[in-house]
DRENMAR-90501 format. One line per 4 residues: number of its first residue (from 1); for each residue x, y, z of C-alpha. Coordinates in pm, whole numbers, plus 50000, padded with zeros to 5 digits. Example, Ala and Ser with C-alpha at 12.3 -4.5 7.8 and 13.67 -1.06 7.14 Angstrom:
BEGIN
1> 51230,49550,50780  51367,49894,50714;
***
This chain:
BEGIN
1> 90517,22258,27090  90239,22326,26909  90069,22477,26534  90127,22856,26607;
5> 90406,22872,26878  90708,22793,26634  90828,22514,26802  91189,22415,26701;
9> 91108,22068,26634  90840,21916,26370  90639,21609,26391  90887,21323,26286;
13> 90755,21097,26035  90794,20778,26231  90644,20960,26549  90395,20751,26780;
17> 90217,21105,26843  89927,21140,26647  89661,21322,26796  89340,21209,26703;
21> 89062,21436,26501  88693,21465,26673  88453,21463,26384  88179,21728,26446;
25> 87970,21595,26147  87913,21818,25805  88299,21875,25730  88396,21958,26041;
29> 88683,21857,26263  88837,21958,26601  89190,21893,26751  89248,22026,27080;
33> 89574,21987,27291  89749,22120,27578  90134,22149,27633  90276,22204,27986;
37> 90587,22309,28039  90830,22363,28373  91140,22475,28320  91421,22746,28480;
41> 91528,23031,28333  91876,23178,28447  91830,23540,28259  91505,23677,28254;
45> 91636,24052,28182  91827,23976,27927  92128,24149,28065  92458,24093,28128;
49> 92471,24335,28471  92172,24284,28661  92050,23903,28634  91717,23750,28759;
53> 91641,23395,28752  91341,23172,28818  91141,22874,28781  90812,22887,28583;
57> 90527,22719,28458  90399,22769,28105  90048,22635,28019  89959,22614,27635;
61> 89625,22496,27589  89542,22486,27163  89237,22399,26911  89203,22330,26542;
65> 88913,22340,26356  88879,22231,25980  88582,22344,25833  88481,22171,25451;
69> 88735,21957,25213  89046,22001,24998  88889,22208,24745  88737,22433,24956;
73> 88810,22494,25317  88833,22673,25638  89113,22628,25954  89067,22772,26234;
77> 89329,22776,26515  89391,22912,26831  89686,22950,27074  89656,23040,27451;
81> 90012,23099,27608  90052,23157,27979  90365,23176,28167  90410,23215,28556;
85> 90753,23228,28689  90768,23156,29063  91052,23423,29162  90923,23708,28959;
89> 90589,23738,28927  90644,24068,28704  90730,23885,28421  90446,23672,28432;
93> 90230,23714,28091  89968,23601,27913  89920,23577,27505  89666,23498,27288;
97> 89663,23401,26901  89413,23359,26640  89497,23257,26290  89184,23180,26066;
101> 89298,22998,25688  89084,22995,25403  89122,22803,25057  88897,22797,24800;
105> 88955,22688,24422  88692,22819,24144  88840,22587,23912  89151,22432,23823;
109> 89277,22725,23677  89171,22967,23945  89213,22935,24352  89257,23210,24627;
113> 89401,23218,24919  89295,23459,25270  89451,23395,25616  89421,23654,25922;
117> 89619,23639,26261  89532,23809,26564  89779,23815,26826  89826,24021,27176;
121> 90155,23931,27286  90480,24065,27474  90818,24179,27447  90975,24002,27793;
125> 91253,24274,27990  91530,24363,27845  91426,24326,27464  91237,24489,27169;
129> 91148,24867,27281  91253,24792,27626  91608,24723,27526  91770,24945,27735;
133> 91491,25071,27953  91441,24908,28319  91041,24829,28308  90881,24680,28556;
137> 90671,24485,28310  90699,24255,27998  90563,24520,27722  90261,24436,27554;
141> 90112,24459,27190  89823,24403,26994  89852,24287,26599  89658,24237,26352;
145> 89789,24083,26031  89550,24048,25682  89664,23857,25325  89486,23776,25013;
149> 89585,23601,24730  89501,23487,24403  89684,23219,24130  89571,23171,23761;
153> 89691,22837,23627  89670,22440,23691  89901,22312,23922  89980,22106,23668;
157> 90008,22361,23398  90401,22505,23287  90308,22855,23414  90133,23011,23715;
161> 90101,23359,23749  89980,23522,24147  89931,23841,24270  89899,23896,24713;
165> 89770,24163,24900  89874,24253,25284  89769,24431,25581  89936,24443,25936;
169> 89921,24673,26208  90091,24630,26565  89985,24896,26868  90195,24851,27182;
173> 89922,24910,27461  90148,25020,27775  90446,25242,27858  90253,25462,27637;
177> 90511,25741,27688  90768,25558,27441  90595,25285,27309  90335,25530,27125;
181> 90623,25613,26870  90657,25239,26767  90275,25203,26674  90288,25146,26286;
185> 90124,24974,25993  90217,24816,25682  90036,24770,25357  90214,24527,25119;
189> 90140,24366,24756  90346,24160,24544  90336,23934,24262  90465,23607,24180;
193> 90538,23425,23833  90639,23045,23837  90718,22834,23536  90808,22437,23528;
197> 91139,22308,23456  91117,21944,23575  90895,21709,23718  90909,21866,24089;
201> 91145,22220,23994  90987,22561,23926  91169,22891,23799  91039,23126,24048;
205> 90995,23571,24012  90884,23702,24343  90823,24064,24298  90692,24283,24610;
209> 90656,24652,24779  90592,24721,25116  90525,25061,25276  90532,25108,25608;
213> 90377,25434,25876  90408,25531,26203  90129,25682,26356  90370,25924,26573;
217> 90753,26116,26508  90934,26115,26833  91041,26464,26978  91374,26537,26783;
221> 91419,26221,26617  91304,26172,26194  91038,26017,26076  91044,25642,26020;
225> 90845,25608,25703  90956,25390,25412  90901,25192,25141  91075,24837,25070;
229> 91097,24700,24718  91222,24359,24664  91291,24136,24352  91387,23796,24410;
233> 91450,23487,24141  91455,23096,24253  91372,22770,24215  91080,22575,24384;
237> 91121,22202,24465  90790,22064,24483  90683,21869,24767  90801,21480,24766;
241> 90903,21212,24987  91197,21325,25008  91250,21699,24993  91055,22039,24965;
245> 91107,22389,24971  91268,22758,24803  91562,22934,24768  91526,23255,24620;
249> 91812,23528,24570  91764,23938,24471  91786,24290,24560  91590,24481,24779;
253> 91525,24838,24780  91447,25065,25140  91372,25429,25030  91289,25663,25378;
257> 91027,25987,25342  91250,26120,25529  91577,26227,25324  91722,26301,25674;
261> 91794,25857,25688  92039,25733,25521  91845,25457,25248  91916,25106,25129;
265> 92016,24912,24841  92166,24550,24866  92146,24201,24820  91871,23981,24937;
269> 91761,23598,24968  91490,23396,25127  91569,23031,25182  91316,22717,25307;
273> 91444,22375,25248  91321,22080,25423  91502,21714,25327  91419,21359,25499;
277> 91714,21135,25447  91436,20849,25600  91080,20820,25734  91216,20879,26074;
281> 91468,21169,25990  91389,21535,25896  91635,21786,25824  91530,22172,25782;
285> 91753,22481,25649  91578,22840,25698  91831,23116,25551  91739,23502,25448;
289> 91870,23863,25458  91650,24160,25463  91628,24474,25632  91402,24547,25965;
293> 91307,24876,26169  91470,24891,26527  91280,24883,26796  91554,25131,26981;
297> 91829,25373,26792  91906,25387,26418  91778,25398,26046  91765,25028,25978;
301> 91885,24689,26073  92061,24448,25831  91972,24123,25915  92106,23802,25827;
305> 91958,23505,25949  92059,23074,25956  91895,22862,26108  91926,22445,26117;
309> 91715,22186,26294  91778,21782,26290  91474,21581,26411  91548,21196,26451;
313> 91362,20898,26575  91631,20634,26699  91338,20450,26787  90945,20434,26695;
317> 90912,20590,27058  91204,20814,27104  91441,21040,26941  91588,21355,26947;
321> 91575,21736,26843  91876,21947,26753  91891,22321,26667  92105,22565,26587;
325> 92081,22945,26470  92312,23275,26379  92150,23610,26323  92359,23867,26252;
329> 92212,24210,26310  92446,24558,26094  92311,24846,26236  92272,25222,26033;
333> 92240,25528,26185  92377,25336,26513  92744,25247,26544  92616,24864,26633;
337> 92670,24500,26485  92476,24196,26715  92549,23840,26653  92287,23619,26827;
341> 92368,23247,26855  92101,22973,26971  92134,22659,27063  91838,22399,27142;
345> 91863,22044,27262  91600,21837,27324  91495,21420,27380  91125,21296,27237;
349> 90960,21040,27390  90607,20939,27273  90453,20741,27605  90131,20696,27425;
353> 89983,20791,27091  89849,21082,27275  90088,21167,27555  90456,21337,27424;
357> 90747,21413,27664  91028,21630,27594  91286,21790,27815  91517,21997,27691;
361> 91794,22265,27748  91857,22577,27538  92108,22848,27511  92130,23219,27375;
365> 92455,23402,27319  92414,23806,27234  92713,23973,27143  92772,24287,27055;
369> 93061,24553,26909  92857,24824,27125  93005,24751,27531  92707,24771,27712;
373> 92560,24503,27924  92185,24515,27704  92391,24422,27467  92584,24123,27585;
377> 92513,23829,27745  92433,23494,27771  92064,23254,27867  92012,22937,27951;
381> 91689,22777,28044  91614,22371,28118  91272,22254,28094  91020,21973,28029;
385> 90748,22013,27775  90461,21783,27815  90204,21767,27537  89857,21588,27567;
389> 89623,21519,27334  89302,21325,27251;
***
């Protein structure tokens, strides 16, 4: 579904899509596409009182551009997501997203890193801020998110030592009245030490802070400010034909301004693991624990996250995508514990080398130990994506 949307499924190995590159001359090269998608959605409140269902029509037209060569160079892409459902024309919406990449290596021994991502997007009824308010209106934000980073040390070398530096900012830009105490920013640096073990294994330290602001304290409520330290130790398994990815397993450390909230100190991990049994089969693992700011009531959320997705080709045309995720949510400061379940199904078929088909059916499950119908219920939505390119 496309570079910057997220889309469950990856681009199978033995896949007949393969969009074709326009070469602009000098270095540079363009890929656009467009995705299409019509589908039903049974829940669009996210509620398990009042329900509202509809039809829609999503339109995702995308571009990448690739500016120089390996060494050094530039990606830019953009995402352009519009959604019109034809019963409820309030939750129509329209997002934007701009991520720019840069690479550039000095020498062997020395490379950086810079990447920036613009995006003006929405919280649909029913969730983030607007958990348990009745708008009339998706809620909308603006973000703006800002990393550097630098690596001494051959990729070759035993030993590579990094250091990152982070910016993001999110302002929500209506239902001012509430929304206004949500505006924040983060400022964030780390670094990371990595030494070789094997041929494709790397011990990994992850070390980083991240302090956080809100721009506003909400009448009779405590200030959210904090800071987040986290330590993490893992392995790396170097990209082959066979397998990639992380796992990485720590502490992390969420200290308040505010001595009024009630701070944290626990375990943490951050899992990525990608295997492919065949050319035509791709497995992928995501797993980590950390803690998040609510968008509603409460100090901090706990948050525990597993997610699997199977992508196989049965066929050189056809195959199919499965998914499955858990996220359990611990809530302090609010007497709350979520468990969201997801389920995504989905059939492939490449008609031509630049035409992709895939309908599909997906299913949330929110549960709560809070009884209130925000807080529990169930989605389903059917649809057919349609992806073109050149």
């Amino acid at each position: 579904m496309g570079w910057l949307l997220g889309a469950w499924a990856s681009a199978g190995l033995a896949a007949e899509f393969e969009p074709a590159r326009v070469d602009l001359g000098e270095g540079i090269r363009m890929e656009p596409r467009i995705g299409l998608e019509y589908g039903y959605d049974d829940n669009l409140l996210h509620s398990g009182a009042d329900t509202l269902d509809s039809q829609y029509l999503r339109v995702l037209p995308e571009v990448r551009v690739l500016f120089g060569r390996r060494i050094s160079h530039l990606r830019v892409d953009y995402l352009l997501d519009s959604t019109t459902y034809f019963d409820s024309s309030d939750d129509n919406y329209l997002d934007h997203t701009l991520d720019l990449t840069g690479h550039h290596e000095f020498t062997a021994r020395h490379r950086v890193d810079a990447n920036y991502e613009f995006h003006k997007g929405h919280q649909a009824r029913g969730t983030g801020i607007a958990e348990f308010d009745q708008t009339d209106e998706p809620v909308e934000f603006t973000s703006h998110d800002v990393t550097g980073a630098y690596e001494f040390g051959a990729l070759s070398a035993r030993m590579q030592i990094g250091g990152n530096l982070g910016y993001y900012q999110r302002t929500y830009d209506n239902f001012r009245e509430r929304s206004q105490y949500r505006d924040h920013d983060k400022f964030r640096y780390g670094a990371t030490f990595k030494w070789r073990m094997g041929a494709r294994t790397r011990l990994l330290l992850d070390l980083s802070e991240t302090d956080t602001s809100y721009d506003r304290v909400e009448p009779g409520e405590l200030a959210r400010d904090s800071k987040v330290t986290r330590g993490l130790v893992g392995l790396i398994w170097e990209a082959s034909a066979q397998s990639e990815g992380r796992a990485a397993f720590g502490i992390e450390d969420k200290r308040f301004d505010d001595s009024g909230r009630e701070d944290f100190t626990g375990f943490a991990w951050d899992i990525a693991f990608t295997w492919r049994p065949t050319s035509y089969s791709t497995v992928d693992l995501i797993s980590a624990r950390e803690t998040k700011d609510p968008f509603t009531d409460g100090d901090y959320v706990e948050e525990s996250r597993y997610e699997i997705t199977w992508e196989h080709f049965w066929q050189t045309r056809w195959g199919t995508s499965l998914g499955a995720s858990y996220t359990d949510k611990d809530y302090t400061g609010d007497d709350r514990e979520d468990e969201i379940t997801r389920l995504r199904l989905g059939v492939i078929y490449d008609f031509r080398r630049w035409l992709r088909f895939e309908p599909y059916y997906s299913y949330r499950d929110n549960s709560s130990t809070r009884d209130d119908p925000e807080l529990n219920y169930d989605k389903n939505q059917y649809g057919l994506m349609i992806t073109v390119a050149l």
